[in-house]
C-alpha positions as CSV (number, residue, x, y, z in Angstrom):
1,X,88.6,99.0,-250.4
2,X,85.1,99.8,-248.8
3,X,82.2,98.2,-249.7
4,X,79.3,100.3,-250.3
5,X,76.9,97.7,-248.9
6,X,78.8,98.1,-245.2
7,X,78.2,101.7,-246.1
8,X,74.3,101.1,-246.4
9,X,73.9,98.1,-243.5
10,X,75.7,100.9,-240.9
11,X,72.9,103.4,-242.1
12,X,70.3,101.4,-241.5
13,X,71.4,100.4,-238.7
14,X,71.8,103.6,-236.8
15,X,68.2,105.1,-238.5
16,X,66.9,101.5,-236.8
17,X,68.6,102.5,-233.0
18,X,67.3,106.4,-233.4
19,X,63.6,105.3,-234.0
20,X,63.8,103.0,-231.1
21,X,65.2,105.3,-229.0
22,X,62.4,107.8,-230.0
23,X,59.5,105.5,-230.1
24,X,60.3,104.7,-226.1
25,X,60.7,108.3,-225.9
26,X,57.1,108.8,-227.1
27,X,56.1,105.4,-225.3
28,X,57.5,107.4,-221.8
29,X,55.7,110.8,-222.5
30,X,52.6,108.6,-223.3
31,X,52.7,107.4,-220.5
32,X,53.3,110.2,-218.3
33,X,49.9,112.1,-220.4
34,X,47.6,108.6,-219.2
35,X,49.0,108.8,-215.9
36,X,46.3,111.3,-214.3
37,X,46.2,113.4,-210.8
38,X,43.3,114.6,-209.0
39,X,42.9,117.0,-206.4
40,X,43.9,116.1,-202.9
41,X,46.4,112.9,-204.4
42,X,49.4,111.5,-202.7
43,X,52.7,112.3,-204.6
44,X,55.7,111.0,-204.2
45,X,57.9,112.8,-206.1
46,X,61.8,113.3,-206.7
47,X,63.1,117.1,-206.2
48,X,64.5,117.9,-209.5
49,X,65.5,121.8,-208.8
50,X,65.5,124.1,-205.7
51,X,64.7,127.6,-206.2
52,X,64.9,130.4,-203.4
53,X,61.7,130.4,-203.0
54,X,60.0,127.6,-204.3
55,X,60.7,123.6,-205.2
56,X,60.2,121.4,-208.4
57,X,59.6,118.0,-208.4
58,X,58.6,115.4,-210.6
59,X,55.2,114.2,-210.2
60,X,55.7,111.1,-212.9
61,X,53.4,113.3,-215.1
62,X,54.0,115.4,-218.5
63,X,53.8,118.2,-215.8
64,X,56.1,119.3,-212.7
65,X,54.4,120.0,-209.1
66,X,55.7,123.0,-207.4
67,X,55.8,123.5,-203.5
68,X,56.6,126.9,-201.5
69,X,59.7,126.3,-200.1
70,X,58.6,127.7,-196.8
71,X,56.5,124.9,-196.0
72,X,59.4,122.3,-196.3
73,X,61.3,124.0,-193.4
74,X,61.5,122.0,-189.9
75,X,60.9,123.9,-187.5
76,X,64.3,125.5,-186.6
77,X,63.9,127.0,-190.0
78,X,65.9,124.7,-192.2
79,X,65.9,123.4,-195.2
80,X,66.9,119.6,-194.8
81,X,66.6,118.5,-198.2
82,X,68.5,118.1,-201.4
83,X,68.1,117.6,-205.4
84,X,67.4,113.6,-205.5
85,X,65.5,113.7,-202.5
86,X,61.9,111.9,-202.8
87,X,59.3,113.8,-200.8
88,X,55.3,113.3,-199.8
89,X,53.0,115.6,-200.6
90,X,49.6,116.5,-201.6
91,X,47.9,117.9,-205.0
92,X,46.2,121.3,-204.0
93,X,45.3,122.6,-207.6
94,X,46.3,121.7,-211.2
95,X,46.7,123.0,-214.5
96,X,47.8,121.5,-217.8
97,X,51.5,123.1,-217.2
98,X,51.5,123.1,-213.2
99,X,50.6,121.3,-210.1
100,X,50.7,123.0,-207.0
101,X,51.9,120.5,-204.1
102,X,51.3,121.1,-200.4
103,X,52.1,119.4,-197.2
104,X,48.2,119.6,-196.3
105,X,44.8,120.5,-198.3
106,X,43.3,124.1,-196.6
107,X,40.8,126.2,-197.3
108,X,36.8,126.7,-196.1
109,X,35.5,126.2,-199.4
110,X,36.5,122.7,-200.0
111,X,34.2,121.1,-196.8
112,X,32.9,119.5,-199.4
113,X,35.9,117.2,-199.8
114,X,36.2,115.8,-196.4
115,X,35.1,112.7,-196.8
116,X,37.1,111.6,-199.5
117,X,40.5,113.8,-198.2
118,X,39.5,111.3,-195.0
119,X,39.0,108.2,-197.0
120,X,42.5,109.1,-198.5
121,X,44.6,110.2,-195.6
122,X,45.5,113.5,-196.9
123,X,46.6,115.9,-194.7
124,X,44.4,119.0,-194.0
125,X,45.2,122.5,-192.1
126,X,43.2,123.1,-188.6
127,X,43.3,126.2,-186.4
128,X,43.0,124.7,-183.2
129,X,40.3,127.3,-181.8
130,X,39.9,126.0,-177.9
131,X,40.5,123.8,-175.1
132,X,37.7,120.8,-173.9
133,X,37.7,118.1,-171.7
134,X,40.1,115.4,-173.3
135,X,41.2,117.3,-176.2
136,X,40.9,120.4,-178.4
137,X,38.2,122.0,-180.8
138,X,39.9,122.1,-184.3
139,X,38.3,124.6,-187.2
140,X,38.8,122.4,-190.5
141,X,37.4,124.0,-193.4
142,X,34.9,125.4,-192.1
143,X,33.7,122.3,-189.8
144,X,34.2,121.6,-186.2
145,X,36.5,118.9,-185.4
146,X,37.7,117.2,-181.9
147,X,41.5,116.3,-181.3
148,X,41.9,114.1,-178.5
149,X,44.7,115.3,-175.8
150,X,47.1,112.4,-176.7
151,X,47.1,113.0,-180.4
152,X,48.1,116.6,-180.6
153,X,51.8,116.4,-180.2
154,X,54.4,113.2,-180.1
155,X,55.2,114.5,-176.6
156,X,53.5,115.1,-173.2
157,X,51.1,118.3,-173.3
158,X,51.7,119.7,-170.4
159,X,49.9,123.2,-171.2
160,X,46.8,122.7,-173.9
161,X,46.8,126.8,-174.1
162,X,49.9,127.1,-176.0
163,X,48.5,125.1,-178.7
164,X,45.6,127.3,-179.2
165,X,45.0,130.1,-181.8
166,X,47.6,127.9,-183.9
167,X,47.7,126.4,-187.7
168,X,48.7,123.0,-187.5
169,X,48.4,120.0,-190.1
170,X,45.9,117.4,-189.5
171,X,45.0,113.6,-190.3
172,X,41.1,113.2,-190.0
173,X,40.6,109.4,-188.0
174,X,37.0,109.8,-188.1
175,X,34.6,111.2,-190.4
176,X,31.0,110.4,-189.6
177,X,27.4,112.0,-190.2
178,X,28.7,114.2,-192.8
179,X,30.8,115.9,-190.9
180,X,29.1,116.1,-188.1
181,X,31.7,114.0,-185.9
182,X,35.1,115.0,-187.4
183,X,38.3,113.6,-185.0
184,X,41.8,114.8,-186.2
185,X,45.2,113.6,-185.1
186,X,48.6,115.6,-185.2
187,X,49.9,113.5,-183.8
188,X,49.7,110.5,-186.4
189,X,50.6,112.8,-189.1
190,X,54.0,114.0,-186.9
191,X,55.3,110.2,-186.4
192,X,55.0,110.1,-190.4
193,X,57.7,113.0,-191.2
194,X,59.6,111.8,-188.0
195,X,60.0,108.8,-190.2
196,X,61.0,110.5,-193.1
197,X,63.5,113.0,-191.3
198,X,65.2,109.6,-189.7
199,X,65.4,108.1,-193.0
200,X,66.8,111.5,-194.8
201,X,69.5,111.9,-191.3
202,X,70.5,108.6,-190.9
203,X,71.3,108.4,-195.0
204,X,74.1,110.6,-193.8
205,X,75.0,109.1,-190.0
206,X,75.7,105.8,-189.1
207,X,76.6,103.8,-186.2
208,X,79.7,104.8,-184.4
209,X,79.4,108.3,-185.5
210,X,79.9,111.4,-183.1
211,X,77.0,113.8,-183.8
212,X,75.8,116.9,-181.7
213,X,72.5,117.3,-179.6
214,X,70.5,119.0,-177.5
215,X,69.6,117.4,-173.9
216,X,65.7,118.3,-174.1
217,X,64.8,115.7,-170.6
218,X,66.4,113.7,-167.9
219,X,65.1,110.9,-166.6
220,X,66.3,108.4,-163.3
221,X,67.5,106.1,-166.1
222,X,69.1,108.8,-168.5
223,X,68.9,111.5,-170.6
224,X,67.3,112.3,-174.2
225,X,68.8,114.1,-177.0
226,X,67.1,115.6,-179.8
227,X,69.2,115.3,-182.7
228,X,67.5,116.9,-185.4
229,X,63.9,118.4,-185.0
230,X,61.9,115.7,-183.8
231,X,64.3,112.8,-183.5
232,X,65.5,111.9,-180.6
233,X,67.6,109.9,-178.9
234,X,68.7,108.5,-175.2
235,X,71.6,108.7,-173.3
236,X,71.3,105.4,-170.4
237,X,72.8,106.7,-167.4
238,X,76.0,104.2,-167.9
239,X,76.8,105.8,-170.6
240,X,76.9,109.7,-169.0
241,X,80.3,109.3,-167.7
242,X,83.3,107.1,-167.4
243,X,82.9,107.9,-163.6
244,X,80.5,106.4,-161.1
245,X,77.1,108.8,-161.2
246,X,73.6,108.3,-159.0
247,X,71.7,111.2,-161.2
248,X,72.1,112.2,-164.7
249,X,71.9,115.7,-163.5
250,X,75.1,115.4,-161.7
251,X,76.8,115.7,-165.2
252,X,74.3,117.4,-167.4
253,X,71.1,120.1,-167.3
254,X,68.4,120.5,-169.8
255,X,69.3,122.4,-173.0
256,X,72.9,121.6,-172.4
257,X,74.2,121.3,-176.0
258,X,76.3,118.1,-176.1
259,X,78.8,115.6,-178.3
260,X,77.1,111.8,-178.5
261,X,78.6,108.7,-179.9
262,X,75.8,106.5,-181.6
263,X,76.4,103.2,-180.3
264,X,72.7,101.6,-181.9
265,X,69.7,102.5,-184.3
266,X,67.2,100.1,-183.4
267,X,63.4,100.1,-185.7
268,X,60.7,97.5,-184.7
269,X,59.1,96.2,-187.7
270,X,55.2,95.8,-185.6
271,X,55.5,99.8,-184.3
272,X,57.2,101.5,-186.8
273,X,59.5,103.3,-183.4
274,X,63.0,103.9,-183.9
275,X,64.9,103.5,-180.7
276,X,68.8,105.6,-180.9
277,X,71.2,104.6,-178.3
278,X,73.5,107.0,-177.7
279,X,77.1,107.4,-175.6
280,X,78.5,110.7,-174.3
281,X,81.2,109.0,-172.6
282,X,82.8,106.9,-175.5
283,X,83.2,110.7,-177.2
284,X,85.9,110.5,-175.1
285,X,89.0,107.5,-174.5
286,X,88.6,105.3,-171.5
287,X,90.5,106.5,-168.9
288,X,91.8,103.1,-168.0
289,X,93.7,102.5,-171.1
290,X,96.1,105.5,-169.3
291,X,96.6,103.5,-166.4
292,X,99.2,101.9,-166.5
293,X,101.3,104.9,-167.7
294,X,100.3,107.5,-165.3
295,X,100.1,105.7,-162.2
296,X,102.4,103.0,-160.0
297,X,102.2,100.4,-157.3
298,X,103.3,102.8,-153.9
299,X,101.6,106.2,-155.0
300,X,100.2,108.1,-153.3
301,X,97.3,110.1,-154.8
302,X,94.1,111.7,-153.4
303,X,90.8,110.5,-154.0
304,X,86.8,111.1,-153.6
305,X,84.8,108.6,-151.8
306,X,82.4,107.9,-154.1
307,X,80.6,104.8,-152.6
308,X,81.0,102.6,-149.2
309,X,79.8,99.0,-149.0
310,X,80.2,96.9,-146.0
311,X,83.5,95.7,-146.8
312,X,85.0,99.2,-147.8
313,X,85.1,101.5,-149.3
314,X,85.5,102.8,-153.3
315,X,87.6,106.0,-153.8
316,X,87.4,107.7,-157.2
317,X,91.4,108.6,-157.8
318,X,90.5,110.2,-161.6
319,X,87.3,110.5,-163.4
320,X,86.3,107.0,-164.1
321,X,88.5,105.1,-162.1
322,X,88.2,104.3,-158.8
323,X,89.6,101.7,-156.5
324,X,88.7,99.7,-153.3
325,X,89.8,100.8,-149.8
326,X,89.0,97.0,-147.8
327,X,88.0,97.6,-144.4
328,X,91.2,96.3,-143.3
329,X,93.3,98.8,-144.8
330,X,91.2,101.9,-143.5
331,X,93.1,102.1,-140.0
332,X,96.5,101.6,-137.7
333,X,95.0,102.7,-135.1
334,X,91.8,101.1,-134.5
335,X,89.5,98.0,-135.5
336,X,87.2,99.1,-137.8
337,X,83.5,97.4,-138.2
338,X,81.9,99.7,-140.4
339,X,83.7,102.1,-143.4
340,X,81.5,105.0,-142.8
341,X,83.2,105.1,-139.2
342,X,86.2,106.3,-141.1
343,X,85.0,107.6,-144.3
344,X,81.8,109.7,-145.7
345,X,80.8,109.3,-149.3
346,X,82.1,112.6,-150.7
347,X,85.1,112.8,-148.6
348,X,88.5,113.6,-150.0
349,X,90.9,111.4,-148.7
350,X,94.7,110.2,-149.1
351,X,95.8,107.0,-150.4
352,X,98.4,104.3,-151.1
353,X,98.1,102.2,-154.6
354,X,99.0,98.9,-153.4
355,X,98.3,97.0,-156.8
356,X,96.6,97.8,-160.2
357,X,95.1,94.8,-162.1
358,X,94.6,96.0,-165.8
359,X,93.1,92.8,-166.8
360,X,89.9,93.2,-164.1
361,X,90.4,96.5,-164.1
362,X,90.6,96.5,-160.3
363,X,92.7,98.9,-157.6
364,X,93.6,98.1,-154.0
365,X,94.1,101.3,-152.2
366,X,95.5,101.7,-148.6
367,X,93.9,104.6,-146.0
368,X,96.0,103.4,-143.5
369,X,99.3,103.5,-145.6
370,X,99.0,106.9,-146.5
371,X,98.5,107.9,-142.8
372,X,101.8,105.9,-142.4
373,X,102.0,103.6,-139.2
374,X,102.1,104.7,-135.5
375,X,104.2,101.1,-134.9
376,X,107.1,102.4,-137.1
377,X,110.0,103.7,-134.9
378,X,108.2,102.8,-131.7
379,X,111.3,101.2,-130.4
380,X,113.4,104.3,-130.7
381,X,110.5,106.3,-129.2
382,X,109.8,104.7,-126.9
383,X,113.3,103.5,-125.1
384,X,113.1,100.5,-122.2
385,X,113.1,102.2,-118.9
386,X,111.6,105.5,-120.0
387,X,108.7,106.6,-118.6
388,X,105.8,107.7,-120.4
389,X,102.1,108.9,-119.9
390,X,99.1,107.2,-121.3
391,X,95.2,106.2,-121.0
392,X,93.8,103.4,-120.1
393,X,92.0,101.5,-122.6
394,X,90.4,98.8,-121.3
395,X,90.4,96.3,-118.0
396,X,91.3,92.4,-118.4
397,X,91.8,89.9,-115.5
398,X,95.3,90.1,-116.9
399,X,96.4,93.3,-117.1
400,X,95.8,96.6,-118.0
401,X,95.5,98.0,-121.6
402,X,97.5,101.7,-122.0
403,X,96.8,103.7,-125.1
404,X,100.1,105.7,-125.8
405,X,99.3,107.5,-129.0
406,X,96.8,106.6,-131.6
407,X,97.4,103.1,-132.8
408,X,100.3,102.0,-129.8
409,X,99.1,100.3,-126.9
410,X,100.9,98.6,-124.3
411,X,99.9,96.1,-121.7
412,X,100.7,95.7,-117.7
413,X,100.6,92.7,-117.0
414,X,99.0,91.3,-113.4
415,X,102.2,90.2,-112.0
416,X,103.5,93.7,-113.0
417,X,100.8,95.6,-111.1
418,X,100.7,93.4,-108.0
419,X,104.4,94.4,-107.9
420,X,103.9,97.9,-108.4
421,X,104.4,99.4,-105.0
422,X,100.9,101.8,-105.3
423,X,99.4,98.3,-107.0
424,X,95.9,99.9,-105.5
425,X,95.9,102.8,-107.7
426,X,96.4,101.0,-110.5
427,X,93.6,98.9,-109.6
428,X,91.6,101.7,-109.2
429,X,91.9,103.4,-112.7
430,X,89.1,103.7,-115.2
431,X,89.1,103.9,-118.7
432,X,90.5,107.0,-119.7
433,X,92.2,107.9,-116.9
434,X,95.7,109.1,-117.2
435,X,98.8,107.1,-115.8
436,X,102.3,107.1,-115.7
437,X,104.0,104.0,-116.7
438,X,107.7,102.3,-117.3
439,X,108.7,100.7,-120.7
440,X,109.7,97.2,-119.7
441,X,110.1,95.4,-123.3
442,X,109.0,96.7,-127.0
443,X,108.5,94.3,-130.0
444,X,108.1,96.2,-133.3
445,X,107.8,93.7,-135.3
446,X,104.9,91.6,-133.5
447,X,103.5,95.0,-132.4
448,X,103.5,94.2,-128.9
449,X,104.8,96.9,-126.1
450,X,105.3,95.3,-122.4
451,X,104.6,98.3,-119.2
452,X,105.1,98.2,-115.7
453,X,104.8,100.4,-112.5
454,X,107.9,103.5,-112.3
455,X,107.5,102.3,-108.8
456,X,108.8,99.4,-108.3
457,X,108.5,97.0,-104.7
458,X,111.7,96.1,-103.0
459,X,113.3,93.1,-104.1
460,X,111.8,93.7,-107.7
461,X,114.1,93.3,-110.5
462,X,112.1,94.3,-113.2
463,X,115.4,94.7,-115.3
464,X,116.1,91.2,-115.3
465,X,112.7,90.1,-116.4
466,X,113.2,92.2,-119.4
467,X,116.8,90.9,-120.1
468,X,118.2,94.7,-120.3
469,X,121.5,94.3,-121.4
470,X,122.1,98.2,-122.2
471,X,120.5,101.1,-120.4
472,X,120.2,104.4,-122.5
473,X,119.7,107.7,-120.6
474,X,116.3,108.1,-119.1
475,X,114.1,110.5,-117.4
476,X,114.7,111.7,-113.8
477,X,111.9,109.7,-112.0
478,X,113.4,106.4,-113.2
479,X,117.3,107.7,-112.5
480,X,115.4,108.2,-108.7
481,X,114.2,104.7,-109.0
482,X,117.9,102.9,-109.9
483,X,119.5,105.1,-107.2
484,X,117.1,103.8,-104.7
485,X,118.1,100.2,-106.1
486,X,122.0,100.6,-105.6
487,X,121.6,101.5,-102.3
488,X,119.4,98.5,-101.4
489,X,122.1,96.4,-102.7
């Protein structure tokens, strides 16, 4: 059975919670009535609706402010903010049912509030009405005011004329003799929504996040981005490509509209700056975690020189991955001292993979592999006893040097050209000159190819000295030369 009493004590109690509830009701609107705003006060205030054309926010007052919606747009025309969102602005007029808010304080009938709208940092609107040494002449309100060079925009002026005949929103740094030395900044008053557009953009992106910019400048170093009107970020010029660049410009062009990865959001607490690293590589996979899959030791794959050092050179083979050509493995044919004897950056050239280390992400390549090498077969081209024509290379008190064909060269020995039975026109040859001459012995594998005179001395058996135990057919000129020898005998 109920008790009555409970009945009672649960009345009470809930008449006890509701005039709580409505005495810190009345304590809140109280409140809000004390709390007074002047004309040209600082509001920071929560958007609580967004109209089509106009914006209601909470002023912390028994009355909402209201701001034109067209002065909240950046300057590509959007709107960048949502219901929740605090904003900064200024008290223009009020009533007991409205304050109007603005971005700035305007008007040529309020001169008389300079001083304290400078005292206060409010914002006020200047038409910029001509060009001076160092700066501008700015109208405010009816007074003449100076805005130094360096304070009208957050970037280089390069053309002061564009800026006049414009409206722009001012801070006032200096206010002296009554207004009779007024100095305005734009600049100032830029870095402050800067600030505020960072902290409303990166609410929504973080690090690691791919985002969308435009390139607005390239430097030697990089390239900026501007994300978002007035925030920008850079682009170092290791992070333009997976592949070897000496110029951002080789990848990328002002305007360009571009995918970034952002890699680091940096603020320094002493300048208030926001440094934003950003990647346009990383939007992309590494090409060398492919590697392994799409290439093997013994391919043979072209490449682009992309850069010679004085031990080789370093051929790209696909777009961020290039290898090293030694100097050693440039040429069969000849010695090579310097790469760019064989190669130009730039060049497309053939090459050999000879090994892939994934761990040091290094490639040896071959030139010379891929050319394939003159010494192969030289046994079976050139047969012992034929007789072949060449160029002489080079002189040495021991013999002569013959070039054959790029890369194969033989020597005659002394002994073989005092033997030779025109020994003086041997002796007489200079470099270049063409000669016939007999294969006597060829070594393939030690590279090493033995000549001697097609004409022979009497008494000379050259065939012994080369221990020729078969003879294959030869050319007429040495069948003349045996014949001569059987009948000696």
């Amino acid at each position: 059975m109920t008790n009555p009493m409970d009945n009672n004590d649960s009345d009470s109690k809930g008449e006890n919670e509701e005039e709580i509830s409505f005495a810190e009701l009345f304590e809140a609107y109280d409140t809000k009535i004390s709390h007074e705003l002047n004309q040209g006060d600082k509001v920071e205030g929560e958007i609580i609706s967004i109209g089509s054309n106009r914006v209601y926010i909470d002023t912390g007052t028994k009355s909402d402010g209201v701001v034109e919606k067209a002065e909240l747009l950046d300057e590509n025309g959007e709107f960048l903010y949502k219901t929740g969102d605090k904003i900064n602005l200024y008290v223009v007029s009020l009533s007991e049912s409205e304050i109007i808010l603005s971005k700035a304080l305007s008007g040529a009938g309020q001169a008389d509030m300079l001083d304290d709208v400078y005292r206060m940092g409010t914002p006020v609107e200047g038409k910029v009405t001509g060009v001076i040494k160092g700066g501008f002449t700015v109208d405010i309100m009816g007074k003449r005011a100076f805005c130094p060079v360096s304070q009208m925009d957050v970037k280089y002026v390069e053309n002061q004329e564009e800026y006049v005949g414009r409206n722009h929103h001012f801070l006032i740094t200096r206010f002296e003799g009554g207004g009779k030395n007024i100095v305005v900044s734009r600049r100032e008053l830029l870095n402050q929504e800067i600030k505020e557009k960072l902290k409303l953009y990166f609410e929504k992106v973080k690090q690691g996040d791919v985002v969308q910019g435009i390139v607005t400048r390239l430097m030697p170093y990089g390239a900026f981005v501007e994300l978002i009107s007035g925030v920008e970020g850079m682009v170092h010029i290791s992070e333009l490509s997976w592949s070897r660049i000496e110029k951002p410009e080789e990848v990328i062009q002002p305007g360009d509209v571009i995918s970034v990865k952002v890699l680091k959001i940096e603020t320094s607490d002493k300048t208030d700056i926001v440094k934003i690293s950003l990647s346009m590589k990383q939007v992309s996979s590494n090409p060398w975690d492919n590697m392994e899959k799409a290439f093997n030791v013994g391919d043979q794959v072209s490449g682009k020189v992309v850069r010679l050092t004085s031990f080789g050179a370093f051929v790209e083979i696909i777009p961020g991955v290039d290898g090293l050509v030694h100097i050693s493995e440039m040429s069969h044919t000849r010695r090579v001292l310097k790469p760019d004897d064989v190669v130009q950056a730039g060049e497309i050239v053939q090459v050999v993979i000879k090994s892939i280390d994934m761990d040091s992400r290094r490639i040896s390549l071959s030139i010379k592999d891929a050319l394939g090498d003159p010494w192969t077969g030289a046994s079976a081209r050139y047969g012992l006893g034929s007789i072949v024509e060449g160029r002489l290379e080079k002189k040495e008190k021991f013999g002569l040097f013959i070039n054959l064909e790029p890369g194969v060269t033989g020597l005659m020995p002394s002994s073989n050209i005092s033997n030779a039975a025109n020994a003086s026109d041997f002796e007489k040859l200079k470099p270049g000159d063409s000669v016939q001459v007999m294969i006597q012995e060829v070594d393939e594998e030690k590279r090493r190819l033995t000549l001697t005179s097609p004409d022979q001395k009497e008494g000379d058996n050259w065939k012994e000295f080369a221990n020729i135990k078969e003879t294959k057919s030869i050319g007429t000129m040495e069948s003349l030369f045996l014949e001569a020898m059987k009948k000696k005998k």
